[in-house]
Backbone as JSON Lines, residues from 0, in Angstrom:
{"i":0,"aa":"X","n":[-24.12,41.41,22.52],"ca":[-24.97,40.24,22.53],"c":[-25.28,39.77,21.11]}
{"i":1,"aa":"X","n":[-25.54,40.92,20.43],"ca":[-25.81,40.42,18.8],"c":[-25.14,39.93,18.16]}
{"i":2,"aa":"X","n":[-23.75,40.57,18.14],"ca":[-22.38,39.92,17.9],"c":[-22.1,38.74,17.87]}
{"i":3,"aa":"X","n":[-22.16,38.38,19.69],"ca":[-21.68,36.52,20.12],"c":[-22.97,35.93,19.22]}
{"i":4,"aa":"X","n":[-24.06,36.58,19.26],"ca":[-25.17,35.57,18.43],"c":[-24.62,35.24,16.83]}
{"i":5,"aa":"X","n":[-24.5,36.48,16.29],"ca":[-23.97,36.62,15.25],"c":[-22.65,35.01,14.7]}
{"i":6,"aa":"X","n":[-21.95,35.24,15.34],"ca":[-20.37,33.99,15.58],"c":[-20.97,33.21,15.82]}
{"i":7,"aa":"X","n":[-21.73,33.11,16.84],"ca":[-22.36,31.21,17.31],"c":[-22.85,30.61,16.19]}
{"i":8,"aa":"X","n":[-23.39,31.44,15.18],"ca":[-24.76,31.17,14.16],"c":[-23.49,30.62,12.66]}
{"i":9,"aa":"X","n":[-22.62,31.76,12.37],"ca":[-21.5,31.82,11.17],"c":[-20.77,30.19,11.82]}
{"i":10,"aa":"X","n":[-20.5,29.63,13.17],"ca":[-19.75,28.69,13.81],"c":[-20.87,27.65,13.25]}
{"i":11,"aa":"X","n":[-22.18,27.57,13.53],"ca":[-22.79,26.86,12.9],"c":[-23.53,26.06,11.98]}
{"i":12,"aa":"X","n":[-23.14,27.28,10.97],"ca":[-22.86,26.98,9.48],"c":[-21.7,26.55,9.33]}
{"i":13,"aa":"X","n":[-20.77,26.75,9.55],"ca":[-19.36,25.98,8.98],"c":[-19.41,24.98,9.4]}
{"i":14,"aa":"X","n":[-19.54,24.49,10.68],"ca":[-19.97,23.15,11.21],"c":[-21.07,22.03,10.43]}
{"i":15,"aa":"X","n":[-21.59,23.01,9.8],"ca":[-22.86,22.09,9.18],"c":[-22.18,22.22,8.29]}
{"i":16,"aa":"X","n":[-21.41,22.61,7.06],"ca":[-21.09,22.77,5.68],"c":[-19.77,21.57,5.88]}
{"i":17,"aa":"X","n":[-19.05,21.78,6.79],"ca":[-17.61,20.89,6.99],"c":[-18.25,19.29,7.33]}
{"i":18,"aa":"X","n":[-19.63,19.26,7.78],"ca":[-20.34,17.66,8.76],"c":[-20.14,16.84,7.29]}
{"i":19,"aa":"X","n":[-20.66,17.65,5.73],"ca":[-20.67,17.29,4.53],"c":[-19.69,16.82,3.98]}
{"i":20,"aa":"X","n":[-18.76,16.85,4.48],"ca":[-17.6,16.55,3.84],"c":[-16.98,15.06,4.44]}
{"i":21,"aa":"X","n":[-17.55,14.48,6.13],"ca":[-17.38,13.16,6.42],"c":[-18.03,12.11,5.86]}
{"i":22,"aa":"X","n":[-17.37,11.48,5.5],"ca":[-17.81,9.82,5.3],"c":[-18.0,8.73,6.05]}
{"i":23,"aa":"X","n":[-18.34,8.84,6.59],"ca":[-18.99,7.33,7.61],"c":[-18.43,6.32,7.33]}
{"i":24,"aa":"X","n":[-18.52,5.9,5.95],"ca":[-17.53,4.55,5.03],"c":[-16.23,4.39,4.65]}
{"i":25,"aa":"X","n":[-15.85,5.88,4.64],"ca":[-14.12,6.27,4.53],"c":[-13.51,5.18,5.78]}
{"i":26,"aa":"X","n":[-12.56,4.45,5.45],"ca":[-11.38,3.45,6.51],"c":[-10.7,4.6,7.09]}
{"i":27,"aa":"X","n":[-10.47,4.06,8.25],"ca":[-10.14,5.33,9.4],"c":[-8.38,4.67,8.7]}
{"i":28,"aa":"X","n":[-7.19,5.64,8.45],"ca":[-5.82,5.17,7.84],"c":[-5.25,5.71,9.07]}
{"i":29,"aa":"X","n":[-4.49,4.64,9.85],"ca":[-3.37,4.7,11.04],"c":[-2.07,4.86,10.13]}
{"i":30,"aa":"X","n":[-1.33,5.53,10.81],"ca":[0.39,5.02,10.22],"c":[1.37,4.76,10.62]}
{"i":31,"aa":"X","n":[1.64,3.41,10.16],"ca":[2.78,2.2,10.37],"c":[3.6,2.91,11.54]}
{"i":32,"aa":"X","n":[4.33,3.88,11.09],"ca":[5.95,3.82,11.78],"c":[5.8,5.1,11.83]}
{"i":33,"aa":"X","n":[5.09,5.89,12.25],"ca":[4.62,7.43,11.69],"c":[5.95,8.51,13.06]}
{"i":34,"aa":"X","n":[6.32,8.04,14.11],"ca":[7.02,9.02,14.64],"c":[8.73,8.57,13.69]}
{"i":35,"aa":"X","n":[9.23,7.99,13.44],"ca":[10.52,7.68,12.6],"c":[10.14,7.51,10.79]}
{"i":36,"aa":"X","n":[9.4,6.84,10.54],"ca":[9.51,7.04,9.0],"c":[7.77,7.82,8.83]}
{"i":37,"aa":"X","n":[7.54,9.05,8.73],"ca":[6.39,9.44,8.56],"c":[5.63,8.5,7.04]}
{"i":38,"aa":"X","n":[4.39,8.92,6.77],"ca":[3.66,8.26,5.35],"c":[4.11,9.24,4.6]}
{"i":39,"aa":"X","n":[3.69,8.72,3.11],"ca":[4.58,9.16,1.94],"c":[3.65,10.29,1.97]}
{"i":40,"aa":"X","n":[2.26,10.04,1.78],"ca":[1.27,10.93,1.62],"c":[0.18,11.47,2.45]}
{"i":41,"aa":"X","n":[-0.37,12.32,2.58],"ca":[-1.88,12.09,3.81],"c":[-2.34,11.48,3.87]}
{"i":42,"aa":"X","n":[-3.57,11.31,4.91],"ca":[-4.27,10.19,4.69],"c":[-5.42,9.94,3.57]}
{"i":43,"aa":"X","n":[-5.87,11.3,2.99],"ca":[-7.01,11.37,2.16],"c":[-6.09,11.3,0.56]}
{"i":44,"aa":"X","n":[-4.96,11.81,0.68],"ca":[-4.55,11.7,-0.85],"c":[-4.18,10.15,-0.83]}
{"i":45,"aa":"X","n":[-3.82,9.82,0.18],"ca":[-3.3,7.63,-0.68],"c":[-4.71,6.87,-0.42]}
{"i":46,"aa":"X","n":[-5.6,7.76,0.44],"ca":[-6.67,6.84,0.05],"c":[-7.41,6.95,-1.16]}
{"i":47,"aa":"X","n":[-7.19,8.01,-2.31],"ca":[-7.63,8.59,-3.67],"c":[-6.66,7.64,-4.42]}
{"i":48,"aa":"X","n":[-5.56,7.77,-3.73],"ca":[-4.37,7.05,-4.95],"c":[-4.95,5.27,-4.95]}
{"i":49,"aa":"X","n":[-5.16,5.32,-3.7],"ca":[-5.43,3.41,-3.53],"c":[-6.83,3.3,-4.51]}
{"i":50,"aa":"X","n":[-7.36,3.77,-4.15],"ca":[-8.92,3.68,-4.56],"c":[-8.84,3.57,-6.11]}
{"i":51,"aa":"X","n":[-8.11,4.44,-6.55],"ca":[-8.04,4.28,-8.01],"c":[-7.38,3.09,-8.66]}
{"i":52,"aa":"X","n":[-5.91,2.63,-7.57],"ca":[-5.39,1.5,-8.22],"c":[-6.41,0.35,-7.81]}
{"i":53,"aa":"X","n":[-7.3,-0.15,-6.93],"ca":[-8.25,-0.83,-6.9],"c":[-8.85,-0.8,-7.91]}
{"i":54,"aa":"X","n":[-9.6,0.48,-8.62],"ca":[-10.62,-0.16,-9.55],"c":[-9.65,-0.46,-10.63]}
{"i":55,"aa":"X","n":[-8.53,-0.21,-11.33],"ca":[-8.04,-0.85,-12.1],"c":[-7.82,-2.15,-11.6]}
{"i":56,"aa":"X","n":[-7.58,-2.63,-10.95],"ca":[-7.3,-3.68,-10.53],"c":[-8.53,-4.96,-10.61]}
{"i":57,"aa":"X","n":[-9.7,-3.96,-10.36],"ca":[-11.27,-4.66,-10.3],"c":[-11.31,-5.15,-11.88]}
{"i":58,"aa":"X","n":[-10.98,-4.19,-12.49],"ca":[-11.42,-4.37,-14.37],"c":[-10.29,-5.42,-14.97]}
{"i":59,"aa":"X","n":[-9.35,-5.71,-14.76],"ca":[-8.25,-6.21,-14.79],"c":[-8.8,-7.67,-14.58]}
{"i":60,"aa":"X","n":[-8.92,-7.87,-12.85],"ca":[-9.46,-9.59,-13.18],"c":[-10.72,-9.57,-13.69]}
{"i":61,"aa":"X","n":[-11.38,-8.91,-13.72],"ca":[-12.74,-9.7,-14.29],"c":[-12.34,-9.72,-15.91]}
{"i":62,"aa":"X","n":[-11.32,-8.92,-16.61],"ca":[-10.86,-9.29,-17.68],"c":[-10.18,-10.47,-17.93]}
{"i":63,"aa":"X","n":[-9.01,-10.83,-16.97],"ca":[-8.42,-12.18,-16.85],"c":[-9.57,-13.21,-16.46]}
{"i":64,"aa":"X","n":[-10.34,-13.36,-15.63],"ca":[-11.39,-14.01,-15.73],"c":[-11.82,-14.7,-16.41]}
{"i":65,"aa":"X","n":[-12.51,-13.52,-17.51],"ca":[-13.02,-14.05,-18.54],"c":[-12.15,-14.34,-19.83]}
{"i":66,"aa":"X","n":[-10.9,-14.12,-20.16],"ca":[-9.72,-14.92,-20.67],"c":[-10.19,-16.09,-20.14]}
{"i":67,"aa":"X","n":[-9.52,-16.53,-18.76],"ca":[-9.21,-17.94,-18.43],"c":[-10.42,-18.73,-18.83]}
{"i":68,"aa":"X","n":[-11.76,-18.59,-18.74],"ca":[-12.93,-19.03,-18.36],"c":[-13.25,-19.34,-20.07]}
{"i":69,"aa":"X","n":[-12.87,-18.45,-20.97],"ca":[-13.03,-18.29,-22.19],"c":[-12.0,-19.72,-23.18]}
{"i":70,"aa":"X","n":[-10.84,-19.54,-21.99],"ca":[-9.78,-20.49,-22.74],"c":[-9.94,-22.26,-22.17]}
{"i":71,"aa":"X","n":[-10.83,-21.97,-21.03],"ca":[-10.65,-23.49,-20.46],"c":[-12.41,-23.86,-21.38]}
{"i":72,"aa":"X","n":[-13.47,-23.14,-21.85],"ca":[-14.32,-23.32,-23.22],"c":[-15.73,-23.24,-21.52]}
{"i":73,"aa":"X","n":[-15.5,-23.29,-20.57],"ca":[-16.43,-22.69,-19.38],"c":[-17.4,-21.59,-19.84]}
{"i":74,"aa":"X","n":[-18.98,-22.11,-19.17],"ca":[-19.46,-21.02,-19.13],"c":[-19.07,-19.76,-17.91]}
{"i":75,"aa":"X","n":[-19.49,-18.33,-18.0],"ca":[-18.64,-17.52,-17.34],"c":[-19.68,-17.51,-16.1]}
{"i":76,"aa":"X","n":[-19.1,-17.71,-14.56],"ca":[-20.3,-17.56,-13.59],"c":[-20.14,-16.34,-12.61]}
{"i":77,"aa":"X","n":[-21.04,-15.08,-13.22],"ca":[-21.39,-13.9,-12.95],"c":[-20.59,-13.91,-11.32]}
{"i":78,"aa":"X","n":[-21.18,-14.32,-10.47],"ca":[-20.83,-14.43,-9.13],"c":[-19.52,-14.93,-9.0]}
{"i":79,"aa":"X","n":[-18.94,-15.63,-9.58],"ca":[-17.61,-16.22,-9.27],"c":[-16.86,-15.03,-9.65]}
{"i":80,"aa":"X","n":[-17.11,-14.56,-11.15],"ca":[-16.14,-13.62,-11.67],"c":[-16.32,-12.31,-10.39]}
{"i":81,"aa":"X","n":[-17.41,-11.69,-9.67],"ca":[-17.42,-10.45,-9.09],"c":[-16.94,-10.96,-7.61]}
{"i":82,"aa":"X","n":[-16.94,-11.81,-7.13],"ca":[-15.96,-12.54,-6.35],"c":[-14.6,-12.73,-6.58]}
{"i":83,"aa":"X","n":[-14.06,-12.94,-7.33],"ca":[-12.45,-12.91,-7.57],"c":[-12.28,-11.44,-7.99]}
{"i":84,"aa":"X","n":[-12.72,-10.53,-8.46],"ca":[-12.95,-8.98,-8.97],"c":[-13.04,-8.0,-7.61]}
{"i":85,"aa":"X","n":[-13.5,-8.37,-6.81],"ca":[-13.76,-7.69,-5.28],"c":[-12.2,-7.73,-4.83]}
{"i":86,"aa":"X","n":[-12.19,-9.3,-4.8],"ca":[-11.1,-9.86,-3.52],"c":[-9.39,-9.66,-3.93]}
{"i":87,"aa":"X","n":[-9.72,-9.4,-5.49],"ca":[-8.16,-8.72,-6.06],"c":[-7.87,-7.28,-5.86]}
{"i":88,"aa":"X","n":[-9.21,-6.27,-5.54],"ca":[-9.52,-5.06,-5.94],"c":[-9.05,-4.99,-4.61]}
{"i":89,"aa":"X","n":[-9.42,-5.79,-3.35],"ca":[-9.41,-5.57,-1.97],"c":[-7.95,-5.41,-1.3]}
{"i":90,"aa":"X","n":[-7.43,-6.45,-2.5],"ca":[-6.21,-6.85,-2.35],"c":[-5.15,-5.95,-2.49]}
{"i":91,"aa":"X","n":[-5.36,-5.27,-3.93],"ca":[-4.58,-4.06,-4.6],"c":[-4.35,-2.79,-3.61]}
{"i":92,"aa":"X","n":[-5.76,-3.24,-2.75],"ca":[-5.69,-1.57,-2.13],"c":[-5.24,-1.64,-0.74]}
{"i":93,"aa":"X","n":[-4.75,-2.63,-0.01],"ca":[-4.47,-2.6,1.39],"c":[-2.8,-2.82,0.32]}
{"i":94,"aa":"X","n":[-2.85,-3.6,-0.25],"ca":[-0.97,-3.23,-0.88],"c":[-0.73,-1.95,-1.05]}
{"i":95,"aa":"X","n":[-1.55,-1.3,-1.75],"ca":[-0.94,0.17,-2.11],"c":[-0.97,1.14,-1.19]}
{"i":96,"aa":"X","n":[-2.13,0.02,0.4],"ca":[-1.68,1.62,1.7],"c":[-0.93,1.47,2.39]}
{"i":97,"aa":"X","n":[-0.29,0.29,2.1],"ca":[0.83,-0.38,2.84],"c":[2.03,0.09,2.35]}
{"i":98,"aa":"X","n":[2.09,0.52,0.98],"ca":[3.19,1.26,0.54],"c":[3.53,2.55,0.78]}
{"i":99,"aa":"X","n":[1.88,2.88,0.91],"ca":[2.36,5.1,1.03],"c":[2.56,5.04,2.79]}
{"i":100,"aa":"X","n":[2.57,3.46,3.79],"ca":[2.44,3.83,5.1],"c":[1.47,3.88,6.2]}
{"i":101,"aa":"X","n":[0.5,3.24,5.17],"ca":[-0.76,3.12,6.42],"c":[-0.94,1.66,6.38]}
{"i":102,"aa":"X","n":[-1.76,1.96,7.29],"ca":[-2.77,-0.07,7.75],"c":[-4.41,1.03,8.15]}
{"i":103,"aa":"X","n":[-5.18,-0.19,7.81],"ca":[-6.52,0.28,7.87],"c":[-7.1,0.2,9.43]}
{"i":104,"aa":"X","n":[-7.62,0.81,10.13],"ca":[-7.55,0.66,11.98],"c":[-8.82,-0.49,11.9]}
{"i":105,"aa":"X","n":[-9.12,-1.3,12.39],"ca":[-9.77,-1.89,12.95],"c":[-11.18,-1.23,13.4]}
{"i":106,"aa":"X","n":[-12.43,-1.1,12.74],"ca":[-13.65,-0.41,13.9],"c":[-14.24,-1.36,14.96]}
């Protein structure tokens, strides 16, 4: 009896230690063609790889941005620039899961 108590209790710590590790906000990654061409990578390593080429991608236009904005003699408008900075960043990263093999599922 002490035993099964014992396991139920060790089952319920790992359960609670592993609950830490979900993300609620993580994109659930389906894949494309997954019984004939499997994905290049898992789903948690191309979502690390995407994520990263996004934020380069984020720093990138708001750099071109402020080039263009700089060269046409414009003042720079905060909101416009983090608006084109999002929607390139958004952009970069459904390209790059589209390359290792995923699409993002729909919630």
């Amino acid at each position: 009896m002490l035993r099964g108590m014992g396991r139920a209790f060790a089952l319920c710590v790992v359960v609670a230690a592993l609950s830490g590790c979900v993300d609620a906000n993580a994109p659930t990654l389906v894949p494309v063609a997954a019984p004939f061409d499997p994905p290049l990578n898992p789903p948690g390593i191309a979502h690390h790889i995407c994520v990263a080429d996004g934020n380069f991608m984020y720093r990138e236009a708001k750099k071109q941005y402020e080039l263009r904005v700089g060269m046409a003699g414009a003042p720079i408008d905060p909101a416009q620039e983090e608006a084109n900075a999002t929607a390139a960043a958004h952009r970069q990263y459904v390209a790059c899961l589209s390359s290792q093999g995923y699409r993002i599922a729909n919630r």
